[in-house]
Backbone bond lengths (Angstrom), bond angles and torsions (degrees), N, CA, C in turn:
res aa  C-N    CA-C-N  psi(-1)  N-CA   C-N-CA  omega(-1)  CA-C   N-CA-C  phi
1 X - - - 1.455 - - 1.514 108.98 -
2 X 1.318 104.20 174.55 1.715 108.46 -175.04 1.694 104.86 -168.70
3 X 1.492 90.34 150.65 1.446 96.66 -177.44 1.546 130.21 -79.69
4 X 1.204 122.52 126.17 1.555 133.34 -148.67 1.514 97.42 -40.01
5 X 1.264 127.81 155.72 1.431 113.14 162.80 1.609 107.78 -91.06
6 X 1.086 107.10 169.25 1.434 117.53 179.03 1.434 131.75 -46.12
7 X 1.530 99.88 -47.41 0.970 111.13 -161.32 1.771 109.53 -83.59
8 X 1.587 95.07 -17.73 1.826 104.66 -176.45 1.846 105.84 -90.16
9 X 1.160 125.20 -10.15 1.246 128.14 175.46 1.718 116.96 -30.53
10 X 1.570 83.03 -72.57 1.427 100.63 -173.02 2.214 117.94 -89.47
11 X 1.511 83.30 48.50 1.546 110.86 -172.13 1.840 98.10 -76.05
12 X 1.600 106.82 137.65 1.487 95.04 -176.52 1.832 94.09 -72.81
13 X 1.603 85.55 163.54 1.964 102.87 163.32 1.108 132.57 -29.92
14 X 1.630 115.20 -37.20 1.222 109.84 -173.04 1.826 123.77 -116.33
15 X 1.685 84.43 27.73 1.763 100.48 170.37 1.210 85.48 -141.49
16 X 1.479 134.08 69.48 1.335 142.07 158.99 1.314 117.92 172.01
17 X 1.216 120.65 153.77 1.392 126.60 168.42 1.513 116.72 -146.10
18 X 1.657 133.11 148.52 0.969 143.71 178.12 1.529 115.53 -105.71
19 X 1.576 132.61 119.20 1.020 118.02 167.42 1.896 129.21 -99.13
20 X 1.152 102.18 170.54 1.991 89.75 -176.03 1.844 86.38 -102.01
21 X 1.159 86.78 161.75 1.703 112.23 167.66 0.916 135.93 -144.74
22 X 0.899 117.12 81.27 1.969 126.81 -164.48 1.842 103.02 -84.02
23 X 1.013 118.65 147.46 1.511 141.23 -167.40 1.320 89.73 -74.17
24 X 1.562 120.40 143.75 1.752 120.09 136.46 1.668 108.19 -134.54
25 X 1.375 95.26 130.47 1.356 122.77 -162.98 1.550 103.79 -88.06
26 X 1.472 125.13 130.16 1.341 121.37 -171.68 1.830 109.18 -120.80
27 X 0.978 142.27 58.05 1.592 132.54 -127.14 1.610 83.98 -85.45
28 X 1.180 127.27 -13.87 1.561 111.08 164.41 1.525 128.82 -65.83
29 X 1.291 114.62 -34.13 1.543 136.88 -169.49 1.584 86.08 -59.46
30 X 1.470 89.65 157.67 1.970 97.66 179.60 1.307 99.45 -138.11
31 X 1.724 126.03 25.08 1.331 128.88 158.97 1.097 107.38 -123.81
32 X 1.635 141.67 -58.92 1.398 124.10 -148.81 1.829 82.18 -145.18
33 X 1.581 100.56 88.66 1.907 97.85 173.77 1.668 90.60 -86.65
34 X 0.540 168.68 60.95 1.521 154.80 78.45 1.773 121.24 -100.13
35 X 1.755 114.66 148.58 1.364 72.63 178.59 1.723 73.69 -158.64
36 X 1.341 109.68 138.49 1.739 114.98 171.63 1.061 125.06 -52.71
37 X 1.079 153.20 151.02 1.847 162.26 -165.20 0.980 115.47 -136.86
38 X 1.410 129.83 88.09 2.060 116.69 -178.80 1.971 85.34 -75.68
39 X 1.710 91.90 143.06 1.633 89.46 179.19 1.907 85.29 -127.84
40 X 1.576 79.36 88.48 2.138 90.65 171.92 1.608 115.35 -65.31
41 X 1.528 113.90 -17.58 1.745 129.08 165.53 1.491 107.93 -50.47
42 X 1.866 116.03 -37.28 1.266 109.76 -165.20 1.671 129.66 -66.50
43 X 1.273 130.13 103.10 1.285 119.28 161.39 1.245 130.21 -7.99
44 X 1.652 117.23 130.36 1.459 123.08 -174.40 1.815 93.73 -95.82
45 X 1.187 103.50 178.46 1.803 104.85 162.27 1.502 115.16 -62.06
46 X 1.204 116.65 -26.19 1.703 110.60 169.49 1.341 127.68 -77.99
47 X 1.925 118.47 -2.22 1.323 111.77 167.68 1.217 90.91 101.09
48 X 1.707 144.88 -30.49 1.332 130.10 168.68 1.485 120.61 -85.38
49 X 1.355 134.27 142.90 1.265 141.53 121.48 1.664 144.13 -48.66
50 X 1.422 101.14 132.44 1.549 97.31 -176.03 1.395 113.44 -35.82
51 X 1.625 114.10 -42.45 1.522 116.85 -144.06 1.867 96.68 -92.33
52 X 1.559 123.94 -11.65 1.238 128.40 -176.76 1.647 104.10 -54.78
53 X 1.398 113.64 -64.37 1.221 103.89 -172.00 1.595 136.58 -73.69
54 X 1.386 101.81 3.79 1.828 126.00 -171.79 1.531 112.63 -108.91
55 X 1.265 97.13 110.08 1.421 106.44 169.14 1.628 121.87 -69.22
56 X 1.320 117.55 156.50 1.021 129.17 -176.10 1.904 114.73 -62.49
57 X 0.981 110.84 -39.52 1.652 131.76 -166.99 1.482 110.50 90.47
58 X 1.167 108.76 -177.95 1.250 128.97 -174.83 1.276 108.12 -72.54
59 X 1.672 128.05 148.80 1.487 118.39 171.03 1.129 110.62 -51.36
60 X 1.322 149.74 158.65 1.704 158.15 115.84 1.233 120.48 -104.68
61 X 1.319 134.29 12.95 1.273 140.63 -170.56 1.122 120.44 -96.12
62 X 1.039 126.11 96.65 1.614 119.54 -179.73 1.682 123.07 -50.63
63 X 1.357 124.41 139.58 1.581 119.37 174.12 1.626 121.51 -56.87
64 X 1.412 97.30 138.05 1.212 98.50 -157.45 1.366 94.83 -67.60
65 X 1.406 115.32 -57.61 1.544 117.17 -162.04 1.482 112.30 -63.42
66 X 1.436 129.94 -30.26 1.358 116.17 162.73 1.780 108.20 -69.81
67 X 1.376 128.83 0.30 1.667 106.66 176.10 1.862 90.74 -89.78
68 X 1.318 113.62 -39.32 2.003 104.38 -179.91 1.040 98.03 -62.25
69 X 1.691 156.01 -17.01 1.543 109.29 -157.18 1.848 81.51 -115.58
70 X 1.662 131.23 9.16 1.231 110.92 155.71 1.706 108.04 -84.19
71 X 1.316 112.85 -13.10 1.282 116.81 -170.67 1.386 111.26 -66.07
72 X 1.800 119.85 -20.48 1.098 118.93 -160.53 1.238 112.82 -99.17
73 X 1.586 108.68 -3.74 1.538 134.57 -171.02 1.515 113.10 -81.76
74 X 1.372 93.81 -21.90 2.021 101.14 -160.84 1.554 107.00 -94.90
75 X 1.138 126.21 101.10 1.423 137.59 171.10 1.259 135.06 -46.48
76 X 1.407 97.92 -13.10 1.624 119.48 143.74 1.224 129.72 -140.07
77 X 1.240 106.44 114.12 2.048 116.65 -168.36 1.803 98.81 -79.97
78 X 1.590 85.17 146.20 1.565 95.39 162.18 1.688 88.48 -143.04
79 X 1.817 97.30 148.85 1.340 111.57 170.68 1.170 111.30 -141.96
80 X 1.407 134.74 135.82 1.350 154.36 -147.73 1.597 111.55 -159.69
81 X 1.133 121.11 134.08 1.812 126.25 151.08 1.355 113.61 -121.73
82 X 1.355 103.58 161.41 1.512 113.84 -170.46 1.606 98.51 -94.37
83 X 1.711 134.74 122.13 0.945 104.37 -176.07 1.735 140.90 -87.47
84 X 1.335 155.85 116.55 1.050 164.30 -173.38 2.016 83.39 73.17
85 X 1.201 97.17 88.18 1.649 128.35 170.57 1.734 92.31 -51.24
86 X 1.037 100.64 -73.84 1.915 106.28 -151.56 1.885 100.62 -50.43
87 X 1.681 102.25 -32.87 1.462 117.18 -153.01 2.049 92.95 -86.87
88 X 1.140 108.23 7.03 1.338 116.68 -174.53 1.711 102.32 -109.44
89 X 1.340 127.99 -21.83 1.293 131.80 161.06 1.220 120.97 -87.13
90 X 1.991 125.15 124.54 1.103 118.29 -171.02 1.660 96.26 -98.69
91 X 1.969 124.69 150.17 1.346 105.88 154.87 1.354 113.64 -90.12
92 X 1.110 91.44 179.28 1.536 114.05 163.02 1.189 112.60 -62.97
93 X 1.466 117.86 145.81 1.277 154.24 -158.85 1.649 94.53 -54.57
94 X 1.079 106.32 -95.07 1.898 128.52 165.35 1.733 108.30 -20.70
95 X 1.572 104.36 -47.77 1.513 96.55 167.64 1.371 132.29 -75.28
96 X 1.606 119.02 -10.09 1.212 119.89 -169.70 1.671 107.41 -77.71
97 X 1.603 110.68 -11.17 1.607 110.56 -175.75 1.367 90.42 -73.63
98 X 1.429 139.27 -37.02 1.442 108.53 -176.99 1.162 116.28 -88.95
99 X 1.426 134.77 63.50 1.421 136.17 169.45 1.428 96.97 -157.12
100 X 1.286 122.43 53.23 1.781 133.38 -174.51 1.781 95.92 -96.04
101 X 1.207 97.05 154.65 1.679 109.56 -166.85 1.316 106.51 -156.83
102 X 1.728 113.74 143.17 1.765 102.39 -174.30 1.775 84.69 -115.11
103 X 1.460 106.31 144.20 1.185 121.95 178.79 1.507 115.03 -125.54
104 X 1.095 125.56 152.87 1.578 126.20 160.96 1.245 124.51 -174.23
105 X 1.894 116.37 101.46 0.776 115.41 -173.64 1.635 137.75 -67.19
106 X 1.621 103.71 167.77 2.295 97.40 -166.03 1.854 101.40 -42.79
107 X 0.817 120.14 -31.72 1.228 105.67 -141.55 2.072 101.96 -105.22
108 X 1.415 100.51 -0.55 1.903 119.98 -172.53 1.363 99.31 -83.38
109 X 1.341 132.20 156.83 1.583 120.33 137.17 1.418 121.44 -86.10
110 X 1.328 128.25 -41.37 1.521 162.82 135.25 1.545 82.84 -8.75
111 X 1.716 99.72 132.69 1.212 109.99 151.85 1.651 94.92 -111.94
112 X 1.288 80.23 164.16 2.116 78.44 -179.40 1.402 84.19 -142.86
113 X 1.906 107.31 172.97 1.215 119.84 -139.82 1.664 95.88 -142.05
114 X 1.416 121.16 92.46 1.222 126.03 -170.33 1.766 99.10 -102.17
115 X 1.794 111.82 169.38 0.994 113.57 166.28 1.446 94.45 -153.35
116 X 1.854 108.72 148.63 1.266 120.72 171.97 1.495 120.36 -50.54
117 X 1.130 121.86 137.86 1.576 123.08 142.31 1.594 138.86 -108.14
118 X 1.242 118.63 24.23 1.538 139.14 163.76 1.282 99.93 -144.17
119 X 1.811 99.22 151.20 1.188 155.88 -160.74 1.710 86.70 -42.87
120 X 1.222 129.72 120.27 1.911 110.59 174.71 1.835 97.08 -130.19
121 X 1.608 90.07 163.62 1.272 92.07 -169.06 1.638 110.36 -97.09
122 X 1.097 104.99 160.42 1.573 113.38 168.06 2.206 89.60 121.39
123 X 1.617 102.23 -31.98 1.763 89.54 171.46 1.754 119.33 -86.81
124 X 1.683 87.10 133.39 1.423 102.93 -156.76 1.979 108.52 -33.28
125 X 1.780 109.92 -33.50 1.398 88.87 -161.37 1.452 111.21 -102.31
126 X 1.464 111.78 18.39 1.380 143.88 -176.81 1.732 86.41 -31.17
127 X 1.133 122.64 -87.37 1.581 137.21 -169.28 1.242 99.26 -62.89
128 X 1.257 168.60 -15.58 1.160 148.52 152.32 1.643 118.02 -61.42
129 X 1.593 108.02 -46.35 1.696 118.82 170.53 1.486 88.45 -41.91
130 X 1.655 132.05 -66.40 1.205 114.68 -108.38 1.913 99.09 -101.00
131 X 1.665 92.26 -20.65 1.648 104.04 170.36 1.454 107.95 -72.81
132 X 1.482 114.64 -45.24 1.712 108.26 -179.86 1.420 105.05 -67.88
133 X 1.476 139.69 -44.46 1.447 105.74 171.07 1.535 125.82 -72.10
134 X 0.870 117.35 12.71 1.591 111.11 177.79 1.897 95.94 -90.84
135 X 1.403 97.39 -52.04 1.632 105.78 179.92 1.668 101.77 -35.45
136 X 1.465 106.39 -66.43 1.641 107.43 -160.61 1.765 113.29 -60.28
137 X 1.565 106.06 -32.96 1.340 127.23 149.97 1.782 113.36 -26.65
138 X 1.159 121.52 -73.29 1.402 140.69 162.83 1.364 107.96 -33.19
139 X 1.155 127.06 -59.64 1.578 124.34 -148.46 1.560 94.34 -95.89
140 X 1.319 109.20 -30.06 1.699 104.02 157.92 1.629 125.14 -49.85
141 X 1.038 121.62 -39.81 0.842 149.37 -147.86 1.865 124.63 -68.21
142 X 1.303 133.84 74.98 1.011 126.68 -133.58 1.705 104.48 -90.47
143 X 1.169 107.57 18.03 1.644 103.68 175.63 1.692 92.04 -105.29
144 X 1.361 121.39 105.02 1.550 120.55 163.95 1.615 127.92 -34.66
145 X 1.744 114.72 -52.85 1.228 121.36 -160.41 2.302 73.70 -77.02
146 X 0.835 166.62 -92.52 1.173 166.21 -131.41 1.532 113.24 -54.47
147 X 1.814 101.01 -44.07 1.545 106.67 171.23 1.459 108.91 -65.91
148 X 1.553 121.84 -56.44 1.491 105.50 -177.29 1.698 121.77 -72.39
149 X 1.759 123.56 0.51 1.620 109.00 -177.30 1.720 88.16 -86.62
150 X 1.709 128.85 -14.35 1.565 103.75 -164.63 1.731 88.54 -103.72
151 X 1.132 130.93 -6.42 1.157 108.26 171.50 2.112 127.14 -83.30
152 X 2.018 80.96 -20.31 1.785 84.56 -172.48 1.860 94.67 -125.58
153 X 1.368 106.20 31.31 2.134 84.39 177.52 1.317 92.75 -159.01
154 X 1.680 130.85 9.16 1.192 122.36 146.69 1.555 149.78 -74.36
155 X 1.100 137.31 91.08 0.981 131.61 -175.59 1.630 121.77 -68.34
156 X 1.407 121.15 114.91 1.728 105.01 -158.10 1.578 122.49 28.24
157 X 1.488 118.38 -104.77 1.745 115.95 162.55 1.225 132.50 -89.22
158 X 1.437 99.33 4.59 1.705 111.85 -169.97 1.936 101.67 -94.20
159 X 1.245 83.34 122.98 1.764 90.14 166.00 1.408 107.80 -115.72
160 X 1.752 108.58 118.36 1.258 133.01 160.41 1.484 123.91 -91.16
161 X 1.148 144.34 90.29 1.565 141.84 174.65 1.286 116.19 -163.31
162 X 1.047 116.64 -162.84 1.817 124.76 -154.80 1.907 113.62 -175.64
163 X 1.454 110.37 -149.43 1.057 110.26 176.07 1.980 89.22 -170.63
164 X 1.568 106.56 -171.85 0.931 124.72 179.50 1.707 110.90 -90.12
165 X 1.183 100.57 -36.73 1.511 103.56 -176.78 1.511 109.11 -144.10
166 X 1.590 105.12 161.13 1.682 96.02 -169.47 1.451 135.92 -69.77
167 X 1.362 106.34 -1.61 1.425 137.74 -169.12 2.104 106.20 -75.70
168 X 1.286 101.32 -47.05 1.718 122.68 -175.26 1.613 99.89 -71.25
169 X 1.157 133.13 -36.55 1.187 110.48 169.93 1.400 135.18 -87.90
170 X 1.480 117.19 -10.37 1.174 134.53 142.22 1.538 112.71 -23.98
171 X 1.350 108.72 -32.31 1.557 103.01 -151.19 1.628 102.96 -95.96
172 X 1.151 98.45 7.48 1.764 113.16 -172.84 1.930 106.95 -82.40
173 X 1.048 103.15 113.93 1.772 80.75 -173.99 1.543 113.40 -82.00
174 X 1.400 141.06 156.30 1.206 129.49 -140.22 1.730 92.59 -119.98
175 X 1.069 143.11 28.98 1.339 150.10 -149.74 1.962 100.40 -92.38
176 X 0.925 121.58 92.45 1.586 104.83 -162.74 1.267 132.18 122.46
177 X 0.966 114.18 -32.04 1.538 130.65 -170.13 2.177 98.16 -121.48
178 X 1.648 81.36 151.21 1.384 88.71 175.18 1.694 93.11 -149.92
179 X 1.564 104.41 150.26 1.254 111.37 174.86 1.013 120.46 -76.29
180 X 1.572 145.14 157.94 1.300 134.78 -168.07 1.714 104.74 -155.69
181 X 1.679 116.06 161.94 1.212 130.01 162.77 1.433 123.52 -121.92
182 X 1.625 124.20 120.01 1.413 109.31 -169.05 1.836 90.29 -126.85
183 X 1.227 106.38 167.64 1.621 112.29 -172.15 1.503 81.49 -120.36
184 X 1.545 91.86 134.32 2.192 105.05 -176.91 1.240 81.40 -90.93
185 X 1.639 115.02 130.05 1.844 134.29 149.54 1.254 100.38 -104.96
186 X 0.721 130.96 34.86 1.786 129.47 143.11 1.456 122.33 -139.18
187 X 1.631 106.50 -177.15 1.416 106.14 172.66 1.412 114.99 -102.31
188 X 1.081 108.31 85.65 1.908 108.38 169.99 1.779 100.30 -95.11
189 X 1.390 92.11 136.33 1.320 102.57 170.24 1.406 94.89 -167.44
190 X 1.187 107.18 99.32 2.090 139.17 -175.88 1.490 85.25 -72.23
191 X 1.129 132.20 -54.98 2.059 140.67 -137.19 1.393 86.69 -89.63
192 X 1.699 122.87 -44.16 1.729 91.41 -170.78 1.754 92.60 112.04
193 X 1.201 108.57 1.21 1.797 85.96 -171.49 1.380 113.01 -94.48
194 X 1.300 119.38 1.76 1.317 125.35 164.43 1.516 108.63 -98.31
195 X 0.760 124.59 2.10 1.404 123.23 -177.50 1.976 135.51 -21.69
196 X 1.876 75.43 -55.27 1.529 96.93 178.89 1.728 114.68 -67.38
197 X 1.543 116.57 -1.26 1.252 148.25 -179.06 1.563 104.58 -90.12
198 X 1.132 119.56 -100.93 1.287 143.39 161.92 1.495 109.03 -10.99
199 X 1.328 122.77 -53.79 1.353 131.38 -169.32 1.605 94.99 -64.35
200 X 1.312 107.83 -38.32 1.969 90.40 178.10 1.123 120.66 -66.79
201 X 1.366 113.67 -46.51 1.393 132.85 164.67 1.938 113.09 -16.88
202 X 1.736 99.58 -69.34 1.381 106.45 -160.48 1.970 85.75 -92.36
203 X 1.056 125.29 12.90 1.708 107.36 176.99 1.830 86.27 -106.17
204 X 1.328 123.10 -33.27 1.748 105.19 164.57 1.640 111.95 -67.80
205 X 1.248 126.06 -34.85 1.414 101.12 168.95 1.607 134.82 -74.77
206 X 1.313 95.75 -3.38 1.686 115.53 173.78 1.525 94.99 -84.43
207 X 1.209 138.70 -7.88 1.300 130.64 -176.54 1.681 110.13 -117.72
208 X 1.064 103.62 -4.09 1.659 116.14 166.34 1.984 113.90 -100.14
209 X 0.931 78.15 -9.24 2.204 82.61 177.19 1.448 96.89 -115.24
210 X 1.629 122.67 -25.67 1.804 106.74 169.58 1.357 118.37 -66.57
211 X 1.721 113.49 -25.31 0.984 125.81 -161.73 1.591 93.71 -81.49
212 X 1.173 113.87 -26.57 1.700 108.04 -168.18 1.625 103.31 93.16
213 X 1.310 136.53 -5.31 1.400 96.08 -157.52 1.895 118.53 -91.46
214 X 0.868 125.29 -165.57 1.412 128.80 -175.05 1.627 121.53 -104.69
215 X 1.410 132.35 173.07 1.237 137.76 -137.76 1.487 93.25 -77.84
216 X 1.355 96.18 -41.96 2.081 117.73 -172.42 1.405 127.32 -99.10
217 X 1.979 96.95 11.46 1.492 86.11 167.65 1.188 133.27 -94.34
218 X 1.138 126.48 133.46 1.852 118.47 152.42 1.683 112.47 -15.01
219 X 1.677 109.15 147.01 1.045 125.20 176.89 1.079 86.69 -145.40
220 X 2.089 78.82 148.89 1.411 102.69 -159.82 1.257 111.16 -81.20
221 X 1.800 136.88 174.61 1.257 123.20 -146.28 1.389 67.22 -96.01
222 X 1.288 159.09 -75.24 1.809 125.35 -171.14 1.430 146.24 20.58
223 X 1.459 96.62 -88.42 1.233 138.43 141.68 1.553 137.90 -14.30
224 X 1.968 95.37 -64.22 1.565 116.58 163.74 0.750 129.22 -93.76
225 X 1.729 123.31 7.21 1.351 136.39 170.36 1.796 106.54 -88.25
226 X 1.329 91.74 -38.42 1.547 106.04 166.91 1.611 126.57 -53.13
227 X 1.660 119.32 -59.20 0.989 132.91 148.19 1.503 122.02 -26.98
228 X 1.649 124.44 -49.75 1.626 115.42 -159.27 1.652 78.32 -103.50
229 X 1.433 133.74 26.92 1.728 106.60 156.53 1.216 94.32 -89.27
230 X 1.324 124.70 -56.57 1.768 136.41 175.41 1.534 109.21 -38.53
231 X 0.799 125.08 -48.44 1.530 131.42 174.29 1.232 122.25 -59.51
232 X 1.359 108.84 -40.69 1.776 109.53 174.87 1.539 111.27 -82.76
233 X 1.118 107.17 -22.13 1.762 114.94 172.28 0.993 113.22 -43.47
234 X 1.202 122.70 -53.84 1.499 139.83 -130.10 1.859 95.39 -87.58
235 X 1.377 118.71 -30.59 1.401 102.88 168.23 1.359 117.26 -65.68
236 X 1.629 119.01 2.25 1.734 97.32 179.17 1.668 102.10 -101.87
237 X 1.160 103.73 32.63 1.750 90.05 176.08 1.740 91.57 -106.27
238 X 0.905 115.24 7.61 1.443 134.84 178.20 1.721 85.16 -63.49
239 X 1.139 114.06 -56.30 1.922 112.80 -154.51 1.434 99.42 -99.20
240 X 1.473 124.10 25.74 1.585 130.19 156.93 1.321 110.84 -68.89
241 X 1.212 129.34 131.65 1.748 139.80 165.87 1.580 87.61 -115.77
242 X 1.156 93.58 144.49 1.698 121.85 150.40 1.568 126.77 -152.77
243 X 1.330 104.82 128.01 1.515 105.02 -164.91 1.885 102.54 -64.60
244 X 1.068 102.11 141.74 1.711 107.40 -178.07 1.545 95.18 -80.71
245 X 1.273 139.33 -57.36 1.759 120.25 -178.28 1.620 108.78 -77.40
246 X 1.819 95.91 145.63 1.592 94.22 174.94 1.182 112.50 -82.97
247 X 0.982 134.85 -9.77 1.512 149.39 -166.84 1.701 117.89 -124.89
248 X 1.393 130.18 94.24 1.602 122.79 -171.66 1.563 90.33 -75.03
249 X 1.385 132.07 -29.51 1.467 108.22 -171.82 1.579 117.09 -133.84
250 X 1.254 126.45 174.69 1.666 111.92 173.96 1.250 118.54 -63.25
251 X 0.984 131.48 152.88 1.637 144.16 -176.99 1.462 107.97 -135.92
252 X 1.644 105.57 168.63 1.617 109.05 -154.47 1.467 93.89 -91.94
253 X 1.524 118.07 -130.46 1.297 124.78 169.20 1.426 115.62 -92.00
254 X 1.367 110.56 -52.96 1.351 101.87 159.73 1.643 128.30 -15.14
255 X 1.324 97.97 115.13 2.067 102.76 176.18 1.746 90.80 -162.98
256 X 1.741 98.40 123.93 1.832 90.66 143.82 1.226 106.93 -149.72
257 X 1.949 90.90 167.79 1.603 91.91 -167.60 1.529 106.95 -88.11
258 X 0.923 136.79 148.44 1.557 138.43 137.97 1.858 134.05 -109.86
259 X 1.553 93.12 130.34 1.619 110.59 -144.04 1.672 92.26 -112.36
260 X 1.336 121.80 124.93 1.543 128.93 159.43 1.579 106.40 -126.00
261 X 1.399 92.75 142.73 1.371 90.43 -173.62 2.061 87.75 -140.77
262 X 1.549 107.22 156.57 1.456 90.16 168.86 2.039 100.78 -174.82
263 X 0.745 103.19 142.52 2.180 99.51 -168.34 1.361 102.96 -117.01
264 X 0.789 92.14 -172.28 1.719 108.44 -169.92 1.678 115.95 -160.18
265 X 1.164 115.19 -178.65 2.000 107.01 165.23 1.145 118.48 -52.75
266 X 1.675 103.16 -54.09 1.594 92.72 173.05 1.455 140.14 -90.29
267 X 1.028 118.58 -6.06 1.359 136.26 -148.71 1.851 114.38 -158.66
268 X 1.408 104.53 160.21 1.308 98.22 179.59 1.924 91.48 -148.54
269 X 1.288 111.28 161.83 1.600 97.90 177.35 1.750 101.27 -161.36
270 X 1.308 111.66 150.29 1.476 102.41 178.83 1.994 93.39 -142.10
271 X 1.505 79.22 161.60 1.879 78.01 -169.05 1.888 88.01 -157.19
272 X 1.598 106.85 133.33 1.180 137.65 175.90 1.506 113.39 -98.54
273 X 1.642 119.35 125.85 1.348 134.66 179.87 1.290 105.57 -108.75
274 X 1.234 110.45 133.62 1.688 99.26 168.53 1.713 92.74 -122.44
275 X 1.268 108.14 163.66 1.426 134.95 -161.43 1.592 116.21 -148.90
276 X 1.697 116.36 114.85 1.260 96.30 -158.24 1.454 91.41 -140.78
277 X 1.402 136.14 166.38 1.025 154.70 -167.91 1.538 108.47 -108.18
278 X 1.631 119.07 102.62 0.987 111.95 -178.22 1.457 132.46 -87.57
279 X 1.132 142.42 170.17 1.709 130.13 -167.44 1.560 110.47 -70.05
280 X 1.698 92.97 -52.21 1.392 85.78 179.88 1.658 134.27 -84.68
C-alpha cells in the first residue's frame, strides 16, 4: 500500500472509492491473531458497493479433483505455493483510487489517507486478476515442463505436481514459489475418501432442515446426543494412511477401470478401481 498522493485526495466520487476495514481477531491462530478485512460488499452513501458493479470473470481454474487424481499418478511429488498470491499482483495506477482507506495510527492525531497497490482480497474480481496473471505468466514462459505444471497442477497458489523420476523436477526453476507446511482444521475431502464419514455428517443436517429448526435453536438432547457420537469419531480418521501414488511401480499397457456405483434413501456413492498389469 501507499499513501494517497496529494493531488488524488480530493478526487470526485466517481473516480474513487473508499473501503471500511474492520479487524477480525483470531486468539487461536499462532500467526496473524489479528488480521484487517477490506469489506468491498460495504455500501457507500449512494446505496452502491465497490463489488456491485464487478464481475467475477470467467472461470480459469482448473478442477481440483482432476489436478489430485493426476497428482496420484506422479512418482515423484513436488509441492509449492506462491506466497500471499493476490500481494504478488500489482494494479494499475487508475485502479489503485478504488482501494483508498483512512488510517491513523495509536500514537498520530492525523488520520492519513492511503490506498492499495496489489491485487486485495474481499474485491469480487480479486481471483480472476490474480489467476489470469499467473496464466499469461505461464504462456510467457519459456521453460515448457514449468509452463504446462502452472497452467494444469495449480490450484489458485497451490502447486500440485511431480514427475516420473527425480531428475524432471529438478528442471522446474524455483524463483517464486516456496515450500510450505499447513495443519488441515477442517474436513476437506474433494476425492470422496471420507465419504462413508461425511455422509453422516450431511444425513444429520438433512434432519435439522426436516425438522424446520433455526440457526439459534436448541437441540434436542436426541439429536445432540446424536451429534457428539459423530463428533468423537471424527478423531479416528486421524489414523487413515493412504498411499499418494496409484501405482508403486511401472506397468505395461494393460490398465482397466472398474466402476460400482449403488444409493440408498439417504445417500448414493460411486467408486472407481483401476487394475493394471504389472511388468514384472
Amino acid at each position: 500500500m501507499e499513501e494517497v498522493p496529494r493531488n488524488k485526495i480530493q478526487m470526485p466520487a466517481t473516480n474513487c472509492f473508499y473501503l471500511p476495514h474492520p479487524c477480525v481477531i483470531k486468539d487461536a491462530s499462532r500467526t496473524t491473531e489479528l488480521r484487517v478485512v477490506f469489506n468491498a460488499s460495504a455500501e457507500s452513501a449512494s446505496g452502491v458497493s465497490l463489488n456491485d458493479p464487478f464481475l467475477v470473470g470467467p472461470q480459469l481454474q482448473k478442477d481440483l479433483f482432476g489436478m489430485l487424481i493426476r497428482f496420484r499418478f506422479r512418482q515423484v511429488a513436488l509441492s509449492a505455493d506462491i506466497v500471499k498470491m493476490y500481494r504478488q499482483v500489482q494494479l494499475d495506477d487508475e485502479d489503485m483510487d478504488f482501494t483508498g482507506f483512512l488510517w491513523k495510527n495509536p500514537n498520530d492525531t492525523e488520520v492519513k489517507t492511503y490506498r492499495m497497490t496489489r491485487v486485495t482480497y474481499g474485491i469480487a474480481s480479486s481471483s480472476h486478476h490474480s489467476i489470469r496473471t499467473l496464466k499469461a505468466l505461464a504462456d510467457s514462459c519459456t521453460n515448457s515442463n514449468l509452463r504446462l505444471a502452472i497452467n494444469n497442477d495449480m490450484y489458485l497458489g497451490d502447486l500440485l505436481t511431480g514427475a516420473s523420476d527425480i531428475v524432471s523436477p529438478a528442471q522446474l526453476p524455483g524463483q517464486g514459489f516456496s515450500h510450505y507446511k499447513e495443519e488441515v482444521t477442517e474436513l476437506f475431502d474433494p476425492l470422496g475418501w471420507l465419504s462413508p464419514t461425511t455422509n453422516q455428517l450431511k444425513s444429520f443436517l438433512q434432519i435439522l432442515w426436516m425438522d424446520k429448526l433455526t440457526w439459534d435453536e436448541t437441540l434436542s438432547l436426541i439429536i445432540l446426543a446424536q451429534y457428539e457420537r459423530f463428533r468423537l469419531q471424527l478423531k479416528e480418521l486421524e489414523k487413515i494412511k493412504l498411499e499418494r501414488r496409484v501405482f508403486a511401480a511401472p506397468f505395461s499397457s494393460s490398465l482397466e477401470l472398474h466402476v460400482f456405483c449403488d444409493a440408498s434413501t439417504t445417500a448414493y456413492a460411486a467408486v472407481v478401481y483401476v487394475q493394471v498389469q504389472m511388468d514384472d
